[in-house]
ZAZA-417613 format. One record per residue: x negated, y negated, z negated of N, C-alpha, C in turn; residue number from 1; residue in one letter. Coordinates in steps of 0.2 Angstrom, whole numbers. Atoms other than C-alpha are relative to their C-alpha. Layout:
BEGIN
<torba <X Y Z> <X Y Z> <X Y Z> NUM "A">
...
END
This chain:
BEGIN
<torba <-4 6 0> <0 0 0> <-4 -6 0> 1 "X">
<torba <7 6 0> <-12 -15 6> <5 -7 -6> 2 "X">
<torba <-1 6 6> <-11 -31 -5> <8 -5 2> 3 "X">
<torba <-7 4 0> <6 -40 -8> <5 3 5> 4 "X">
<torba <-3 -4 -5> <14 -28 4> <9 -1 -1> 5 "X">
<torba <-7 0 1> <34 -29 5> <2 7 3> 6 "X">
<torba <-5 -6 -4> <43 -10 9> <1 -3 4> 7 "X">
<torba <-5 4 -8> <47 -13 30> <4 7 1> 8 "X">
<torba <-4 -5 -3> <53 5 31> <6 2 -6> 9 "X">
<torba <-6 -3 5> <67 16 22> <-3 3 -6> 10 "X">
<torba <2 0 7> <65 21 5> <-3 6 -2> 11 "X">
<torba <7 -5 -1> <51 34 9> <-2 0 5> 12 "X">
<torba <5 -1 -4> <36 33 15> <-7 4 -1> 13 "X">
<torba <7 -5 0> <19 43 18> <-3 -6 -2> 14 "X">
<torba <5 6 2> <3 34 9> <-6 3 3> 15 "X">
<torba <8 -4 -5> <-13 36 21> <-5 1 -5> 16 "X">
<torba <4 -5 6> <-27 44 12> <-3 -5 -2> 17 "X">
<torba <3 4 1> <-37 27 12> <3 -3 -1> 18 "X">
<torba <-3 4 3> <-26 16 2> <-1 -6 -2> 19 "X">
<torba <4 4 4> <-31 1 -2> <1 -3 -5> 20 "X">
<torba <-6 0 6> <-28 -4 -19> <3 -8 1> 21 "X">
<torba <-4 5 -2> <-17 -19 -20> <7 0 -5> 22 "X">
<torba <-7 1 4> <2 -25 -27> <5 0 5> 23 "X">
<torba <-8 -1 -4> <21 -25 -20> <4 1 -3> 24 "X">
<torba <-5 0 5> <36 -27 -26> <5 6 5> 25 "X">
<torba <-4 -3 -3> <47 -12 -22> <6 2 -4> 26 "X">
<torba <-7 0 3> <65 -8 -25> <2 8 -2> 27 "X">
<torba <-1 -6 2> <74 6 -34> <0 5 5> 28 "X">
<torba <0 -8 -3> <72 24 -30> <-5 0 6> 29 "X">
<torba <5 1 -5> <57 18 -18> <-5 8 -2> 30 "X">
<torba <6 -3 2> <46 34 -15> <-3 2 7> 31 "X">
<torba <8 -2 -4> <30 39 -8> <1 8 1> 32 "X">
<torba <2 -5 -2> <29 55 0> <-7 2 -4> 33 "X">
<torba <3 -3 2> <17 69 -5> <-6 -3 4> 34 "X">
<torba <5 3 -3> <-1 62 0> <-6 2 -3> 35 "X">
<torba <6 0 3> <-20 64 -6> <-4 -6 1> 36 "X">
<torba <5 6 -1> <-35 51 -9> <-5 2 -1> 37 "X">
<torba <7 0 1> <-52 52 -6> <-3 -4 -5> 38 "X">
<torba <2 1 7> <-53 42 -20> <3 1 -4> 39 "X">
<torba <-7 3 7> <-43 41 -38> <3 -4 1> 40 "X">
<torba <-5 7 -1> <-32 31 -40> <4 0 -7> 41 "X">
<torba <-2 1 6> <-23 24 -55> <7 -7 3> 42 "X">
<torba <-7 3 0> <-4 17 -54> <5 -3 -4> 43 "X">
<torba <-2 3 8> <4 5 -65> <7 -5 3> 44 "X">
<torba <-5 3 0> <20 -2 -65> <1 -8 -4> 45 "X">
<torba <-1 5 1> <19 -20 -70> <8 -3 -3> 46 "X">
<torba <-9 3 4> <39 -23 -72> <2 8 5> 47 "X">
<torba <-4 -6 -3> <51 -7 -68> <-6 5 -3> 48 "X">
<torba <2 -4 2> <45 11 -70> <-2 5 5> 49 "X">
<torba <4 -7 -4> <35 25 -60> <0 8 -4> 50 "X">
<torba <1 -5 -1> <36 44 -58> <-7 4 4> 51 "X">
<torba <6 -3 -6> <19 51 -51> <2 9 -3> 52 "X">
<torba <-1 -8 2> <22 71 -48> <-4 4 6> 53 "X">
<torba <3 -5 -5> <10 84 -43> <1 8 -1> 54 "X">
<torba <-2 -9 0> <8 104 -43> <0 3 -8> 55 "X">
<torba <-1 -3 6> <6 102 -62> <4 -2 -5> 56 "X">
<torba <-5 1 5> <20 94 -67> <2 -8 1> 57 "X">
<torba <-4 6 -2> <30 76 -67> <-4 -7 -7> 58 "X">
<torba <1 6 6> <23 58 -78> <3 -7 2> 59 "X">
<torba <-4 6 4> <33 45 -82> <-4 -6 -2> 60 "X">
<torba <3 6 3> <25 27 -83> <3 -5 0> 61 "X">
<torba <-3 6 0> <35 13 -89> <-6 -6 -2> 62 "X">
<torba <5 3 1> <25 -2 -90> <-4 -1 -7> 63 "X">
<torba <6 -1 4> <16 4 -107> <-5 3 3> 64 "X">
<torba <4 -5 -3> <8 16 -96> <-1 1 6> 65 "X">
<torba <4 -1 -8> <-4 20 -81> <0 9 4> 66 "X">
<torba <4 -6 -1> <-5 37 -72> <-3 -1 5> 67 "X">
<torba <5 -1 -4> <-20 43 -66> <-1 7 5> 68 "X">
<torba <2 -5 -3> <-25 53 -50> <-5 2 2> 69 "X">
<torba <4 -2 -3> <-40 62 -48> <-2 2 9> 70 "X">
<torba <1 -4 -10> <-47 65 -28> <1 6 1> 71 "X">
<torba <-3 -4 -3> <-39 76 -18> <4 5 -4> 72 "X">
<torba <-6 -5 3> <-24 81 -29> <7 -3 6> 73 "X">
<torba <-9 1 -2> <-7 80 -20> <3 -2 -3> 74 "X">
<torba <-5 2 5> <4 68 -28> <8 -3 6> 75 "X">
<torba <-6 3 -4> <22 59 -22> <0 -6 -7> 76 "X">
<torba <-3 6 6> <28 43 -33> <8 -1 2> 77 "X">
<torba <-7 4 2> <46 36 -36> <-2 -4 -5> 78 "X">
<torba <1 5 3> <48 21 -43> <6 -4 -3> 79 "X">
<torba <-8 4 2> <65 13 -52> <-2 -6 -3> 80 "X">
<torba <2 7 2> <70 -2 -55> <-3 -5 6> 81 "X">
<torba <7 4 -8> <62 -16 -43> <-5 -2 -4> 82 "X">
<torba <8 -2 3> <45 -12 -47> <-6 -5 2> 83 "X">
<torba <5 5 -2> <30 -24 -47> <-7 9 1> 84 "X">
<torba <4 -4 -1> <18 -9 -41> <-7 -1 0> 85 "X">
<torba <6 2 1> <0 -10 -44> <-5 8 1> 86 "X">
<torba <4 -4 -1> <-12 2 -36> <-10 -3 -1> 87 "X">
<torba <9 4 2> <-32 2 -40> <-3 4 2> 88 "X">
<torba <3 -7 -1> <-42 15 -31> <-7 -1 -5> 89 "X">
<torba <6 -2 3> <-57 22 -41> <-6 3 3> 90 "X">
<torba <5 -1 -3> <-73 25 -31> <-3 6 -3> 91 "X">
<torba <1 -6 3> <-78 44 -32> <-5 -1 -5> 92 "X">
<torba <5 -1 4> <-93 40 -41> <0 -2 -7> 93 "X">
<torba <-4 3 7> <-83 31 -55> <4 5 -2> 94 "X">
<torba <-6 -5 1> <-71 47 -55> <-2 3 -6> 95 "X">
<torba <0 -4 4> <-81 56 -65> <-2 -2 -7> 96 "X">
<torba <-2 2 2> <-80 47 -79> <5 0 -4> 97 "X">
<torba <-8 -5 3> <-60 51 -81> <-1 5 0> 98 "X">
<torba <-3 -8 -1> <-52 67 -84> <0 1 7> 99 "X">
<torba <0 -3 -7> <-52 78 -69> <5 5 3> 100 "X">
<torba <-7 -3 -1> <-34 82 -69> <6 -7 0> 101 "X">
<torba <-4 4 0> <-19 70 -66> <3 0 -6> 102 "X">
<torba <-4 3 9> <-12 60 -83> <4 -7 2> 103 "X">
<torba <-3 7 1> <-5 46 -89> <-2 -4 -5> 104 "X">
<torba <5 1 3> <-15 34 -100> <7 -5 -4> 105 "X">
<torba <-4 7 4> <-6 21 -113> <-4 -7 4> 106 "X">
<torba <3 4 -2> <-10 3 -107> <0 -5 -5> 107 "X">
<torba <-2 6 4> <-16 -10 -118> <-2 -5 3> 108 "X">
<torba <1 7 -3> <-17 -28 -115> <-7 -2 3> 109 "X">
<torba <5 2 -2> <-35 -28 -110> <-1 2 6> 110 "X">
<torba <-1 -4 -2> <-32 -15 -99> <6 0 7> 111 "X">
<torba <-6 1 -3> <-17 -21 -92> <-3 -6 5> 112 "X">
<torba <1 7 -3> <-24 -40 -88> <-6 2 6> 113 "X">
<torba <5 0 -3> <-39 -32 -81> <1 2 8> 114 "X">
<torba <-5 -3 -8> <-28 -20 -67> <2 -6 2> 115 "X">
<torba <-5 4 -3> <-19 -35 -65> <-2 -6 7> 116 "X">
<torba <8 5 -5> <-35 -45 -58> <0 3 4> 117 "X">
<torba <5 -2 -8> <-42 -32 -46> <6 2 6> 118 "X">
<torba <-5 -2 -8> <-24 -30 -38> <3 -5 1> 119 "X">
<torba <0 9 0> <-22 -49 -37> <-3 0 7> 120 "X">
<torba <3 3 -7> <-24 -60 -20> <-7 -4 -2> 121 "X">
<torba <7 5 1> <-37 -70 -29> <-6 3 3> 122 "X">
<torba <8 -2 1> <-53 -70 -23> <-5 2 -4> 123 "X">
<torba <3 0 5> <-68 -64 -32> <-3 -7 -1> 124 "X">
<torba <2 7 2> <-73 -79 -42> <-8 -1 -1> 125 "X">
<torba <9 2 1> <-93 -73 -45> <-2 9 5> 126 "X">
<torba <4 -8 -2> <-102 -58 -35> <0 4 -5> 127 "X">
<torba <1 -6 4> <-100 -44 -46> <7 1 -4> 128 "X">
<torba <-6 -1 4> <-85 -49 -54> <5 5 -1> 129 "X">
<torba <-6 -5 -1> <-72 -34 -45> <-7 7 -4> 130 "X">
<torba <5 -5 5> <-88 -22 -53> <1 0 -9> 131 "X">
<torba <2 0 6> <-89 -27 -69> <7 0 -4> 132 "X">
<torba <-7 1 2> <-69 -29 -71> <3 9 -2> 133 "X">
<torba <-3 -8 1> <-67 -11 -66> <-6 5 -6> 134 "X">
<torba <4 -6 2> <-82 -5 -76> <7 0 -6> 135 "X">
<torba <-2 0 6> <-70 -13 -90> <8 6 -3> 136 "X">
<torba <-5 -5 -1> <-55 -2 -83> <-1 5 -4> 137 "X">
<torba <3 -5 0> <-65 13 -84> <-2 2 -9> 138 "X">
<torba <1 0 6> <-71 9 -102> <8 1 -7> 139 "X">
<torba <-3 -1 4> <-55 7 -108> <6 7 2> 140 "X">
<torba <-1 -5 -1> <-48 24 -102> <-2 6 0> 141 "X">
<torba <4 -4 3> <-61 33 -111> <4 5 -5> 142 "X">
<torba <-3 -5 3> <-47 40 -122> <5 5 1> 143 "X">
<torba <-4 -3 -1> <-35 54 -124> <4 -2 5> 144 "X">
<torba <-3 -1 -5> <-25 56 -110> <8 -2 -5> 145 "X">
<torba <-7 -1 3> <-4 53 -116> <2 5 2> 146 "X">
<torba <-4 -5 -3> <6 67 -113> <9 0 -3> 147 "X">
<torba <-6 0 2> <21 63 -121> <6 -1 5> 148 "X">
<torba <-6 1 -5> <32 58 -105> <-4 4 8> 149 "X">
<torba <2 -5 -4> <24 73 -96> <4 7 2> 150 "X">
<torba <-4 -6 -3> <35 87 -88> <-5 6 3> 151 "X">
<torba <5 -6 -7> <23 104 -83> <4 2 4> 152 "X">
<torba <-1 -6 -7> <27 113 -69> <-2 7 -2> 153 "X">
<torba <2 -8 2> <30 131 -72> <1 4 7> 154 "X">
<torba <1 -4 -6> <26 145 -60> <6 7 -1> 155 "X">
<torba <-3 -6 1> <38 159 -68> <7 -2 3> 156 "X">
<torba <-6 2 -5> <54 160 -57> <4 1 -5> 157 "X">
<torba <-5 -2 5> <65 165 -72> <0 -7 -4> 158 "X">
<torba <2 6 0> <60 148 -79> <0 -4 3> 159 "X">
<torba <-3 6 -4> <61 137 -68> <5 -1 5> 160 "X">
<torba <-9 0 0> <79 144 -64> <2 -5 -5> 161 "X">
<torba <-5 3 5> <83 136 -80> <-1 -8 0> 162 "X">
<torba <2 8 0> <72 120 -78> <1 -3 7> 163 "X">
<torba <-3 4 -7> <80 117 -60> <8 0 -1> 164 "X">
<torba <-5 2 3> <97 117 -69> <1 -3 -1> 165 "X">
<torba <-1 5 4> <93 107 -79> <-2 -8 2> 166 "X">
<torba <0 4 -3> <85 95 -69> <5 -4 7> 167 "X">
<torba <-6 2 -6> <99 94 -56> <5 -4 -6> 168 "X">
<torba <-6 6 2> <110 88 -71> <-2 2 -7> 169 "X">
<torba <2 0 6> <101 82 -86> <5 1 -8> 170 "X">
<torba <-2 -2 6> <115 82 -96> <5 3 -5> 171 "X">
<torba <-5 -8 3> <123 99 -97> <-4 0 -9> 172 "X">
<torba <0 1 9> <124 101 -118> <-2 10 1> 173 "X">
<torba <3 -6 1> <121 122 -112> <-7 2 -5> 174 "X">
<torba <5 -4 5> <111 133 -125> <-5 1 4> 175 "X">
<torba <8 -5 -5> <95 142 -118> <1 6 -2> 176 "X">
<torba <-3 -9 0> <106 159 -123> <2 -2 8> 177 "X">
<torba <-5 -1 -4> <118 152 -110> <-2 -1 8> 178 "X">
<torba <5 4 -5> <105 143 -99> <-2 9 5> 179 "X">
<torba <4 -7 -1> <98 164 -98> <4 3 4> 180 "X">
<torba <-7 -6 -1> <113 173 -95> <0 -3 12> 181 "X">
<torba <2 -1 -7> <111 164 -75> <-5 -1 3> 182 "X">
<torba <9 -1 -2> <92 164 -75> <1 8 -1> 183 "X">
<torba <1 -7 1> <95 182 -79> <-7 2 -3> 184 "X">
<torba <4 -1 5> <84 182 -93> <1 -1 -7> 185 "X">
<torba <1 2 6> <84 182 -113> <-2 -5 -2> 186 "X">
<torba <2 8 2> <84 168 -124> <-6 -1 -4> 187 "X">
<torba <8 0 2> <70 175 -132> <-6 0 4> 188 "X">
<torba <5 3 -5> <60 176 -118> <-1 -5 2> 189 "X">
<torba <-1 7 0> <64 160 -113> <-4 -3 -4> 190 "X">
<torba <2 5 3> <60 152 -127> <-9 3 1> 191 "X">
<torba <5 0 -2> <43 160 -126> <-2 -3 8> 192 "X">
<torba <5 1 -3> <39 158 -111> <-2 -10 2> 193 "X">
<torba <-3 7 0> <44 138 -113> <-7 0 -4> 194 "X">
<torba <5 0 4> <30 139 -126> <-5 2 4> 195 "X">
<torba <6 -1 -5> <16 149 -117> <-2 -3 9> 196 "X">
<torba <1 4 -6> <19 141 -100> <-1 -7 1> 197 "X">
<torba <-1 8 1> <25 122 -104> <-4 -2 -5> 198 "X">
<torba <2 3 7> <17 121 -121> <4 -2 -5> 199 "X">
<torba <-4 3 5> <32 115 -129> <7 4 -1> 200 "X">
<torba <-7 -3 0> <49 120 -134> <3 -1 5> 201 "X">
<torba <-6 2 -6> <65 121 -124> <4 -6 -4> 202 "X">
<torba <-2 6 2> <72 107 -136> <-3 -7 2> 203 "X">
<torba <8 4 -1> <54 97 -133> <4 -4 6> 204 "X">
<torba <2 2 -6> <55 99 -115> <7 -3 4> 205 "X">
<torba <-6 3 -6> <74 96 -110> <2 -7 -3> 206 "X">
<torba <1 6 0> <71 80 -122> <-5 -4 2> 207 "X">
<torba <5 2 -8> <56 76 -110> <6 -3 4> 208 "X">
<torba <-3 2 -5> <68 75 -97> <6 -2 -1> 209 "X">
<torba <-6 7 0> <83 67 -103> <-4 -8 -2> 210 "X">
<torba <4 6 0> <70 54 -109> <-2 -3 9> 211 "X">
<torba <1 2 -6> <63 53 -91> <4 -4 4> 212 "X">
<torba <-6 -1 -5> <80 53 -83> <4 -8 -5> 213 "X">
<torba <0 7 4> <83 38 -98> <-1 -5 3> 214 "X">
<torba <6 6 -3> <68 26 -92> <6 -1 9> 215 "X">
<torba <-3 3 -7> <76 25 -75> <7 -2 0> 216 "X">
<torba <-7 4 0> <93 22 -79> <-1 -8 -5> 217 "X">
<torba <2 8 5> <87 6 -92> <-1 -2 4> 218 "X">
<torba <4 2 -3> <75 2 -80> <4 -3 6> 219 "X">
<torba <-8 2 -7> <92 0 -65> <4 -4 -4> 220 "X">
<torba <-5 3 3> <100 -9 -80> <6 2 -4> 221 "X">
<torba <-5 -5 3> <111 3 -85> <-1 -1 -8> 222 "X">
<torba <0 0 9> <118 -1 -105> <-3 7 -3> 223 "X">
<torba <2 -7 3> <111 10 -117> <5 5 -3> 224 "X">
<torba <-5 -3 1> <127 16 -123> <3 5 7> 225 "X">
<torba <-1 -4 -5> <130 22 -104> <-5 5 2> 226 "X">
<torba <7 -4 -1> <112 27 -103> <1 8 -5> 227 "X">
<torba <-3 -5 6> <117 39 -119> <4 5 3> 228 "X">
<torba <-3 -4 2> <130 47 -113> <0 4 8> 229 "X">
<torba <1 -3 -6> <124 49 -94> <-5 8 -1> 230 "X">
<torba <5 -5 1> <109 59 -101> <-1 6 -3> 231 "X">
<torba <0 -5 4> <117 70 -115> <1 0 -6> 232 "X">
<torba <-1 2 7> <116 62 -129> <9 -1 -2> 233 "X">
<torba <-5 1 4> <132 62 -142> <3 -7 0> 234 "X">
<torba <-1 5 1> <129 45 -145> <-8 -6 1> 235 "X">
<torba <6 5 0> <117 29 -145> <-6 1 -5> 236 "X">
<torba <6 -1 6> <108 31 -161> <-3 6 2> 237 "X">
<torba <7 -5 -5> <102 50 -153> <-4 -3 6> 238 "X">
<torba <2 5 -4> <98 40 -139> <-9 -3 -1> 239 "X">
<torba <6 6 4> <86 26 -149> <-4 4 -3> 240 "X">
<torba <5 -1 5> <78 39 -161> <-4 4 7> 241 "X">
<torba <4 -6 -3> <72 53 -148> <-4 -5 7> 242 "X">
<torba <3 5 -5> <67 37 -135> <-5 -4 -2> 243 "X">
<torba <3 6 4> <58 24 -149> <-7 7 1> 244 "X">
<torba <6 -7 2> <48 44 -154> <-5 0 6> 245 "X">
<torba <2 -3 -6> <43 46 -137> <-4 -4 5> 246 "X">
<torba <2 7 -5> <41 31 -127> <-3 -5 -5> 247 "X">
<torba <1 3 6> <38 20 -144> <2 -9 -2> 248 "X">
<torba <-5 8 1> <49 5 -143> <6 3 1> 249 "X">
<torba <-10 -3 -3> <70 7 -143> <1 -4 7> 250 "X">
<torba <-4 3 -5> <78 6 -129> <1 -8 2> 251 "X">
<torba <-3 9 0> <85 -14 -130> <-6 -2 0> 252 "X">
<torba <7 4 0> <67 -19 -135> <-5 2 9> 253 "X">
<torba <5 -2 -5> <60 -9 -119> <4 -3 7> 254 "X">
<torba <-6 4 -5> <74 -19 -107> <-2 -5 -2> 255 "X">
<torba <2 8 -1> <70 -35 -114> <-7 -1 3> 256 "X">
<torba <5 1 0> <53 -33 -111> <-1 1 8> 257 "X">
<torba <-3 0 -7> <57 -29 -91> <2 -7 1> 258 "X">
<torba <0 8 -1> <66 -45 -93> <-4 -4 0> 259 "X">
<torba <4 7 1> <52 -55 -96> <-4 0 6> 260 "X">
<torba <5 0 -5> <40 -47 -85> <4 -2 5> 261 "X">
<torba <-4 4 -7> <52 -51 -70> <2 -6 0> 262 "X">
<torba <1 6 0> <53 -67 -75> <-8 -5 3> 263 "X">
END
C-alpha cells in the first residue's frame, strides 16, 4: 500500500510482495488477499481495527496493538471500522532481531509516535534519521510477544468442525457436549484436544472470538449493549468484564478513544 494511498478498487485486493511501507485510510471490512513479503512487515491500525491471519491462526489489533510478520509467511488482513492503516516493512537483516513467527505486539506511546514518523509523507529531516527511528522500533519490540487476541489454527478435522461453527455464528450459547454430538466427537475429547492443539480452553477460545467478533462491531459503531447481545453475551456487564480482561480498557473507553484518534 504505497504512502497516503486511498482504496481505488473493491473491498479486496492482492498486496505485491514489495510493499512499500506507508499510510491509508481504508473503510470497513477492507481486506488484503493472501500475499507474502520479502521483507517483515509490522501493521498497525492508527484509528479502527485489523485482523492479520496466517496458517497459524488469526490476531486482532485494535490500535493498542501492532502485528507482526516475519518473511515469507502467508498472511491476508481485514480491517473494520475506517482504518487509518500503517504499514512499516522491516529489512531482512533487522528481522532477526524479532520473533520468527507472526504475533501481535502491545503498542506503547514511544512506539506508536515512532511508526507514525516512518509511515508519514514527511521527509527525512537529518540523514540517518528513518535508521535510527526504526532501530528505535525494533528496540521497543524486544518484548514478549501478546497473545491474548490470538486465535490458533487447528489441523484436527473434528476440531475445527466445532471452531467453523462457531466461527460462522459467534454467538450460538451451544455446550461443547452439544458442539460434539455434530463434529461427531466427545466432549471430552474436545475439550482436550482444545488444550493440546490451541493451548487453551474451549471457554478461553470461544471468548477469544466473541471478543474478536466484539472489536469489530465497536470499531463500526455498533452500542455496546447491541455489541453484547450480537456476540453471546447475556448482557453488558459480561460483555465489559471478559473485553476490559482481554483487550484492557472497557468497551466505552476503547470507542471514545477511536473517537479522538479520527478526529
Amino acid at each position: 500500500m504505497p504512502k497516503g494511498r486511498q482504496p481505488s478498487s473493491g473491498p479486496s485486493d492482492p498486496e505485491p510482495q514489495h510493499s512499500p511501507s506507508g499510510a491509508g485510510w481504508l473503510p470497513h471490512g477492507y481486506h488484503l488477499a493472501p500475499h507474502s513479503h520479502v521483507q517483515g512487515q509490522l501493521v498497525y491500525a492508527a484509528a479502527g481495527t485489523l485482523a492479520t491471519t496466517t496458517e497459524r491462526g488469526t490476531w486482532v489489533a485494535p490500535a493498542n496493538r501492532m502485528t507482526w510478520t516475519p518473511p515469507g509467511f502467508a498472511h491476508s488482513h481485514r480491517f473494520y471500522g475506517g482504518t487509518d492503516a500503517r504499514l512499516l516493512n522491516i529489512p531482512v537483516d533487522l528481522c532477526g532481531q524479532l520473533v520468527a513467527y507472526p504475533s501481535v505486539f502491545a503498542v506503547s506511546p514511544l512506539l506508536r509516535e515512532a511508526v507514525l514518523a516512518l509511515t508519514s509523507d514527511r521527509p527525512e529531516p537529518r540523514p540517518g534519521a528513518h535508521e535510527r527511528l526504526l532501530a528505535v522500533v525494533i528496540d521497543e519490540l524486544s518484548d514478549t510477544p501478546e497473545q491474548s487476541l490470538h486465535l490458533p489454527a487447528t489441523r484436527d478435522d473434528r476440531l475445527r468442525a466445532v471452531t467453523d461453527l462457531l466461527h460462522a455464528d459467534p454467538a450460538q450459547c451451544a455446550t461443547l457436549a452439544e458442539l460434539g454430538r455434530v463434529a461427531g466427537a466427545g466432549e471430552r475429547t474436545l475439550s482436550r484436544l482444545f488444550h493440546t492443539e490451541l493451548g487453551m480452553s474451549f471457554h478461553r477460545w470461544r471468548t477469544t472470538l466473541r471478543i474478536q467478533h466484539a472489536l469489530a462491531h465497536l470499531t463500526n459503531g455498533m452500542s455496546v449493549t447491541d455489541t453484547a447481545m450480537a456476540c453471546g453475551w447475556s448482557n453488558p456487564t459480561s460483555l465489559i468484564e471478559a473485553f476490559t480482561e482481554i483487550v484492557g480498557q472497557t468497551p466505552g473507553s476503547y470507542q471514545a478513544d477511536l473517537r479522538n484518534e479520527r478526529r
